[in-house]
C-alpha positions as CSV (number, residue, x, y, z in Angstrom):
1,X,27.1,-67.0,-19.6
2,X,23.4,-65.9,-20.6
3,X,20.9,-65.3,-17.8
4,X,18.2,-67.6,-18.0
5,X,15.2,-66.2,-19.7
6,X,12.6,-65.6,-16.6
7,X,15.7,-64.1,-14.5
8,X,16.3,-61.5,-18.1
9,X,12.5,-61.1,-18.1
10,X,12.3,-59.8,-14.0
11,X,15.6,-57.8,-14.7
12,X,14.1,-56.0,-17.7
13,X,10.7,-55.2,-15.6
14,X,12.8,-53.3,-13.5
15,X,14.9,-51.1,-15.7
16,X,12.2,-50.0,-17.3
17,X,9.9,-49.7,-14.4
18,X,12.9,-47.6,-12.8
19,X,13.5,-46.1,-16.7
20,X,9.6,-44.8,-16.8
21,X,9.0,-43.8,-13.3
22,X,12.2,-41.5,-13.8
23,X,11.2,-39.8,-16.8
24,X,7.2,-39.1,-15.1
25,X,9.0,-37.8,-11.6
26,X,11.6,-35.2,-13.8
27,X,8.6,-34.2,-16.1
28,X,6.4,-33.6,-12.7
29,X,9.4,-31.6,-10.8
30,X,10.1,-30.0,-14.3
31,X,6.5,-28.4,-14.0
32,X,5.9,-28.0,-10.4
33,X,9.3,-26.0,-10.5
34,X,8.1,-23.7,-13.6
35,X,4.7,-23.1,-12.5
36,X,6.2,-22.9,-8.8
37,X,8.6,-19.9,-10.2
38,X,5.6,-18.3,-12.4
39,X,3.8,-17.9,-9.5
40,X,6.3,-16.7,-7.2
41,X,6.7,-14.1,-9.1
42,X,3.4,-13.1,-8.9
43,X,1.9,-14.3,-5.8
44,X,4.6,-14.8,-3.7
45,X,3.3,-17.0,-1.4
46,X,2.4,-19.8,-3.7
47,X,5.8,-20.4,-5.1
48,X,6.4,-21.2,-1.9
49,X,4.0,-23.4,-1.4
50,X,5.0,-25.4,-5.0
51,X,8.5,-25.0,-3.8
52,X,7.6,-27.1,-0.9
53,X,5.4,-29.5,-3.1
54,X,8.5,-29.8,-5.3
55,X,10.8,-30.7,-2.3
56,X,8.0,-33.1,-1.0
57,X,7.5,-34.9,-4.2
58,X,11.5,-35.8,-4.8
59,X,11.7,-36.8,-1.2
60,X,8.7,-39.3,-2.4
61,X,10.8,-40.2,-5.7
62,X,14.1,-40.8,-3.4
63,X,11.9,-43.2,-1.2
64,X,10.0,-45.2,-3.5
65,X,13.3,-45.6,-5.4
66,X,15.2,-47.2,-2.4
67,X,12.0,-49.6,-1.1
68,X,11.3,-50.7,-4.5
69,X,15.4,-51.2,-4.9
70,X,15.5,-53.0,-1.8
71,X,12.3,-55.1,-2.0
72,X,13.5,-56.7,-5.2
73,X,16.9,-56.9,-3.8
74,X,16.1,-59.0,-0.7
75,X,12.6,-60.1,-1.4
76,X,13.3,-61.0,-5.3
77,X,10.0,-59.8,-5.4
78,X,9.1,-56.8,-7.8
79,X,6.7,-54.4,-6.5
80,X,4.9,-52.9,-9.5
81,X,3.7,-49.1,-9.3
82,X,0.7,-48.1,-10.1
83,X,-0.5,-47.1,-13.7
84,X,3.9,-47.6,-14.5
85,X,4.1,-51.1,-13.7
86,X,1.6,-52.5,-15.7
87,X,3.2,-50.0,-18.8
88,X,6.7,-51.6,-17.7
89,X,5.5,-54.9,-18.3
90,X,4.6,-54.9,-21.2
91,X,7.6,-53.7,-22.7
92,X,9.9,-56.2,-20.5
């Protein structure tokens, strides 16, 4: 059977939501990891320090993923992210 229409509507919200917020965190970790290897190999020191950024910025995408996962699981609530919720609504 069809889903009802406001249960299709919340569902959509969050596959795109997830959809856009992927696609910003692998074009951010694309270019911390570029200009963290640029600069590694001249200042070593600094691709260091964007290596680390890097590994702090997925850690944030792995735990933003999960509570936002979770909230809508048990809550049924959806908790929309800033500047990519609003976007994410208005294509669901």
């Amino acid at each position: 059977t069809e889903p009802k229409e406001p249960q299709r509507q919340w569902l959509r919200f969050h596959a795109f939501q997830a959809l856009f917020f992927s696609i910003a965190m692998s074009v951010g970790l694309t270019v911390l990891g570029i200009v963290g290897g640029i600069l590694a190999s001249i200042v070593g020191v600094l691709g260091y320090v964007f290596s680390l950024l890097n590994l702090v910025a997925w850690i944030g995408w792995l735990v933003i993923g999960i509570q936002t996962g979770l909230k809508a699981k048990n809550e049924g609530q959806a908790r929309v992210l800033p500047v990519i919720g609003p976007f994410a609504l208005k294509y669901a």
